[in-house]
N, CA, C and O atoms as a MOPAC input file, in Angstrom:
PM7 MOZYME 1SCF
protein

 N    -79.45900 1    30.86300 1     7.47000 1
 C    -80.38100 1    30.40300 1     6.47100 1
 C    -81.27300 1    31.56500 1     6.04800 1
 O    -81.63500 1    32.29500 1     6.97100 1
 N    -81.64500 1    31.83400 1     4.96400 1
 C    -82.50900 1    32.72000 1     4.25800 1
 C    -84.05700 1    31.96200 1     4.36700 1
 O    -84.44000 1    30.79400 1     4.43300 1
 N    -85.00400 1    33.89400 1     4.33800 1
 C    -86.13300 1    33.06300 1     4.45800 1
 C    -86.56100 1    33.16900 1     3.46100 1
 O    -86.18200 1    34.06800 1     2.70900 1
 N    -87.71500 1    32.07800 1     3.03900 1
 C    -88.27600 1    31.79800 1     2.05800 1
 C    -89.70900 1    33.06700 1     1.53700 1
 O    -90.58400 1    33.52400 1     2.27300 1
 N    -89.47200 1    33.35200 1    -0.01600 1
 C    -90.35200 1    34.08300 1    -0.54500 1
 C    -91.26900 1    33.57600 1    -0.65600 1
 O    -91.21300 1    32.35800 1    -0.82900 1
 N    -92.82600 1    34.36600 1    -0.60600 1
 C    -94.14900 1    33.30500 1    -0.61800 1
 C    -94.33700 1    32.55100 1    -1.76500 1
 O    -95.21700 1    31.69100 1    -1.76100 1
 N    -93.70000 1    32.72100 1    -2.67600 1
 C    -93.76500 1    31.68900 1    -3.63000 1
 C    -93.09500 1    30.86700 1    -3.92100 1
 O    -93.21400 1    30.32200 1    -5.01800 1
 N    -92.14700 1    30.50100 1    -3.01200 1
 C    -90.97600 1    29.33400 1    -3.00600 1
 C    -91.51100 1    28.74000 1    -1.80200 1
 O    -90.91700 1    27.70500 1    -1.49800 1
 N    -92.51900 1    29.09700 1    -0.96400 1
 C    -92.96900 1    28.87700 1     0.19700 1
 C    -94.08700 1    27.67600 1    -0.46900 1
 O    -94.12800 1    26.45700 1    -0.30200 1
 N    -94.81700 1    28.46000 1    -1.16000 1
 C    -95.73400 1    27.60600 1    -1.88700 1
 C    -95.54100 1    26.31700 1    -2.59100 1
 O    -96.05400 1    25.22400 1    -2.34800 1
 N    -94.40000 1    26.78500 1    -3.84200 1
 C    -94.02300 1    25.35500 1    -4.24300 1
 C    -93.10900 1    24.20800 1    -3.51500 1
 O    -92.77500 1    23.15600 1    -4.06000 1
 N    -92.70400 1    24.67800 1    -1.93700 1
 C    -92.33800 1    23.47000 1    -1.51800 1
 C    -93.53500 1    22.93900 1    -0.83300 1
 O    -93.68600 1    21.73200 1    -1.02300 1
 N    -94.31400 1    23.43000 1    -0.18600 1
 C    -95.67200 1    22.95900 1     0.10400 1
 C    -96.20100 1    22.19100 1    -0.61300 1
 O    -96.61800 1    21.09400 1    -0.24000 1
 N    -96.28700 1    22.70400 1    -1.95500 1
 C    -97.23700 1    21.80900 1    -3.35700 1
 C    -95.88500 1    20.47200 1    -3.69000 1
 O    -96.23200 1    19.29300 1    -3.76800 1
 N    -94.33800 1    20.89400 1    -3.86200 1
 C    -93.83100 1    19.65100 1    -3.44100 1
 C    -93.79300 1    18.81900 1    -2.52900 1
 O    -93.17100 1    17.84200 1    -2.94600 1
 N    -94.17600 1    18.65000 1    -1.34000 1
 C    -94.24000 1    18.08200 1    -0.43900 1
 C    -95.55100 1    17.28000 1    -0.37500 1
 O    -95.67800 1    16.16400 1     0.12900 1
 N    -96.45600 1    17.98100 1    -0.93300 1
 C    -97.87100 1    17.45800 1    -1.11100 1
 C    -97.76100 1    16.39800 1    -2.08500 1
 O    -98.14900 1    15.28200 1    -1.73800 1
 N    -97.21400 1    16.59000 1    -3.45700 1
 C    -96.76600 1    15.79000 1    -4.26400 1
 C    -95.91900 1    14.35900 1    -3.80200 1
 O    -96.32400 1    13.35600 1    -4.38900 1
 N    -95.03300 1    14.18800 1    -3.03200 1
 C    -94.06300 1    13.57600 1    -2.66000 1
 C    -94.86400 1    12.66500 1    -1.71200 1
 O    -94.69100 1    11.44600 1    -1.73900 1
 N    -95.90400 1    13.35900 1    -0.71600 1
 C    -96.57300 1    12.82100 1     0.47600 1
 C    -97.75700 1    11.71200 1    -0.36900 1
 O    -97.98300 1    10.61200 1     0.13600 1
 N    -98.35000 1    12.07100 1    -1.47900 1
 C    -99.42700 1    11.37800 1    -2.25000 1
 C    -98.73700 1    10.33700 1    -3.12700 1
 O    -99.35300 1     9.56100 1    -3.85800 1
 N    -97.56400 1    10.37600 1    -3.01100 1
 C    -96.56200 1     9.18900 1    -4.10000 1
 C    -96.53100 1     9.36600 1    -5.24300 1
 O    -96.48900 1     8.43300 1    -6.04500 1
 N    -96.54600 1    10.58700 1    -5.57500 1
 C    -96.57900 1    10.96600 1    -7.45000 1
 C    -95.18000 1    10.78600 1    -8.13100 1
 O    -94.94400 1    10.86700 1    -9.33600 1
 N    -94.10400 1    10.46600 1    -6.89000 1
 C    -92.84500 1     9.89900 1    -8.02300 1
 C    -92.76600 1     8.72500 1    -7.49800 1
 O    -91.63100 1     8.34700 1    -7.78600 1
 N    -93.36500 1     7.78200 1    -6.80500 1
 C    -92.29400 1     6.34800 1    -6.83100 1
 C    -92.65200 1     5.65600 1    -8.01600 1
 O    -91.96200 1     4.69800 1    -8.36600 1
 N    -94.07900 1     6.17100 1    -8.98200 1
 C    -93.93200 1     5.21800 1   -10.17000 1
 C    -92.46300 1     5.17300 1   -10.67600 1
 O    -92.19600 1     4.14100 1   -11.29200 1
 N    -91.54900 1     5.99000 1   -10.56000 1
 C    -90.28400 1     6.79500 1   -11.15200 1
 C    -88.96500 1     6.11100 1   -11.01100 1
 O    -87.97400 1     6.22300 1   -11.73400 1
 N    -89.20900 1     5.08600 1    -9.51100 1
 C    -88.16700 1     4.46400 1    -8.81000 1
 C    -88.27400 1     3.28300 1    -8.91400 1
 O    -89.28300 1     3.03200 1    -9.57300 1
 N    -87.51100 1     1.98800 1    -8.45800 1
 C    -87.41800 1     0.36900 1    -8.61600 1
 C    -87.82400 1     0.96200 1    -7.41300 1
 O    -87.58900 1     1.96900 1    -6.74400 1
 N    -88.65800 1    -0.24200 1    -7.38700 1
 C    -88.97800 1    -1.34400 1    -5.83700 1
 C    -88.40000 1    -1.00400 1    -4.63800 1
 O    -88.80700 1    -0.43800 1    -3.62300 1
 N    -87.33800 1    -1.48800 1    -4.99900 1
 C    -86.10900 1    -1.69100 1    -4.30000 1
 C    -85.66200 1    -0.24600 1    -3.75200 1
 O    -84.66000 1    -0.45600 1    -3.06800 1
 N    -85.93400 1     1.01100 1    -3.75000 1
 C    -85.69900 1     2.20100 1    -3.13700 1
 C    -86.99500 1     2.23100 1    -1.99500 1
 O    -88.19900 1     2.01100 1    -2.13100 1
 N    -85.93600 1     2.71000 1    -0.49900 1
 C    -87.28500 1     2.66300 1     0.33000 1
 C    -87.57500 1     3.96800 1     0.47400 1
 O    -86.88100 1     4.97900 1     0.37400 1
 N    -89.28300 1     3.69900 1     0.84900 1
 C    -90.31700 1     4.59300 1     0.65500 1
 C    -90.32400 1     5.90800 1     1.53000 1
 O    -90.92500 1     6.98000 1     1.45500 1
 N    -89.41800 1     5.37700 1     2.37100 1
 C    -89.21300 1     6.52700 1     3.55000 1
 C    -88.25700 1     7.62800 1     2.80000 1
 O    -87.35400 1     7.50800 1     1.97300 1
 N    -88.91900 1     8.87400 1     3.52400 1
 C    -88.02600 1    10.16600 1     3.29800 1
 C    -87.95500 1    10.78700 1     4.49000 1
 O    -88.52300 1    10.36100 1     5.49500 1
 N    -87.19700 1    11.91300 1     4.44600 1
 C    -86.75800 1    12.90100 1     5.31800 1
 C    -88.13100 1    13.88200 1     4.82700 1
 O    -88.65300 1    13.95100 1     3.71400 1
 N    -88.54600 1    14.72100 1     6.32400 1
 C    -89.69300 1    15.63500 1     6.03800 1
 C    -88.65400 1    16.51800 1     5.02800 1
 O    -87.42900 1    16.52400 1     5.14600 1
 N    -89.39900 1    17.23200 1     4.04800 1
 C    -89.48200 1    18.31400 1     3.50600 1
 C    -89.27900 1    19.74400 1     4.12900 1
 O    -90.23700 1    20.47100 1     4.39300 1
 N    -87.95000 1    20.10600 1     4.35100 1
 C    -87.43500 1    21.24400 1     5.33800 1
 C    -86.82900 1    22.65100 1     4.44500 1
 O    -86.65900 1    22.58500 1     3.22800 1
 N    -86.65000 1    23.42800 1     4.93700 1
 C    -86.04300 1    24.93800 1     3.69100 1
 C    -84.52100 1    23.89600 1     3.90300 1
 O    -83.70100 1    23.93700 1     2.98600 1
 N    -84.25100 1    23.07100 1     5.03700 1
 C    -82.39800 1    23.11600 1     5.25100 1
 C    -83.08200 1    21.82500 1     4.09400 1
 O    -83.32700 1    22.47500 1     3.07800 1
 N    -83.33400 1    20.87900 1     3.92100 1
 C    -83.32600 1    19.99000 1     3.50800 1
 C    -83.43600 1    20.48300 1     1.72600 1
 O    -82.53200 1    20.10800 1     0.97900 1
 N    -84.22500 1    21.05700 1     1.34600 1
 C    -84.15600 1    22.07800 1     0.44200 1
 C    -82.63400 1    22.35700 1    -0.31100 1
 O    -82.00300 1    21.88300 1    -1.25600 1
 N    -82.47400 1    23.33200 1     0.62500 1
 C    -81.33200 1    24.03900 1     0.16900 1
 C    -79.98400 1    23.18300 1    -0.02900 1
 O    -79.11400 1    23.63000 1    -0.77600 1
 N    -79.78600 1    21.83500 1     0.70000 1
 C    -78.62000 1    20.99500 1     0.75200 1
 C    -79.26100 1    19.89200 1    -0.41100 1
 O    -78.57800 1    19.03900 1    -0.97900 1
 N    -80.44400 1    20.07000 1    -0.58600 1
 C    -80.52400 1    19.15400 1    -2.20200 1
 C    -80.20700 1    20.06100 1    -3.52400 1
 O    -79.73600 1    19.53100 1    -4.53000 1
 N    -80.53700 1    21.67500 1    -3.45500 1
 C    -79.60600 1    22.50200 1    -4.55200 1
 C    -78.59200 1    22.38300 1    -4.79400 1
 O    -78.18400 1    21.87300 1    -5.83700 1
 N    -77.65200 1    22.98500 1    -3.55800 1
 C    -76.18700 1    23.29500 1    -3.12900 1
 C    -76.18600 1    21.92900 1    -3.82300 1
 O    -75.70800 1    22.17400 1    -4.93000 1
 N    -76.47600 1    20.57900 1    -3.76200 1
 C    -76.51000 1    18.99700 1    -4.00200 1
 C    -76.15300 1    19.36900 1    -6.14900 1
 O    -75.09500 1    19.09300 1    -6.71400 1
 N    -77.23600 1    19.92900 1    -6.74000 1
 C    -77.64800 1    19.87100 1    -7.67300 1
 C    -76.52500 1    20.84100 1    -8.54500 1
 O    -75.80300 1    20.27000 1    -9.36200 1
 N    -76.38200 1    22.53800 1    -8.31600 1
 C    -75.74700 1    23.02800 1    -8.42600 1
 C    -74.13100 1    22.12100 1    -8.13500 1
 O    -73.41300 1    22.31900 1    -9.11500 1
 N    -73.74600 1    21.63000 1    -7.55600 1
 C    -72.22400 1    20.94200 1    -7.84500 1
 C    -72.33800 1    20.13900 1    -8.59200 1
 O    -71.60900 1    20.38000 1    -9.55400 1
 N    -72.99000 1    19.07100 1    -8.73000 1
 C    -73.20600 1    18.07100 1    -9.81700 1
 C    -73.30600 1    19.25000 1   -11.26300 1
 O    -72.76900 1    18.74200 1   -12.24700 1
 N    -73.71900 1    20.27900 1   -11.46300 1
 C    -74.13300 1    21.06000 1   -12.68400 1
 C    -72.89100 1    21.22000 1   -13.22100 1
 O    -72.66500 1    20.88600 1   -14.38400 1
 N    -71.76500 1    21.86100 1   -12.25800 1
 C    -70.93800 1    22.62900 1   -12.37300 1
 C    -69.81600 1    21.82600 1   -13.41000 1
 O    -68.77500 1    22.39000 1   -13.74800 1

């Protein structure tokens, strides 16, 4: 795993902060539960790798 630059360091922090205060479930039905997985660089990187194939 690669380490993170201080400014990718930052915006997962400020995402996580975001995510922790509920600034997207206005975004979701009900019906999605509220629970997540902590906010990790692996957790990170396997929602890109995630994003990047769907792109492709």
């Amino acid at each position: 795993m690669c380490e993170q630059a201080p400014e990718a360091a930052v915006r997962t922090a400020e995402l996580e902060a975001t995510v922790h205060a509920g600034g997207f479930w206005r975004l979701v039905p009900e019906c999605v539960p509220r629970m997540y997985d902590p906010v990790t660089t692996e957790l990170m990187e396997r929602v890109l790798h995630g994003l990047r194939r769907v792109a492709e």
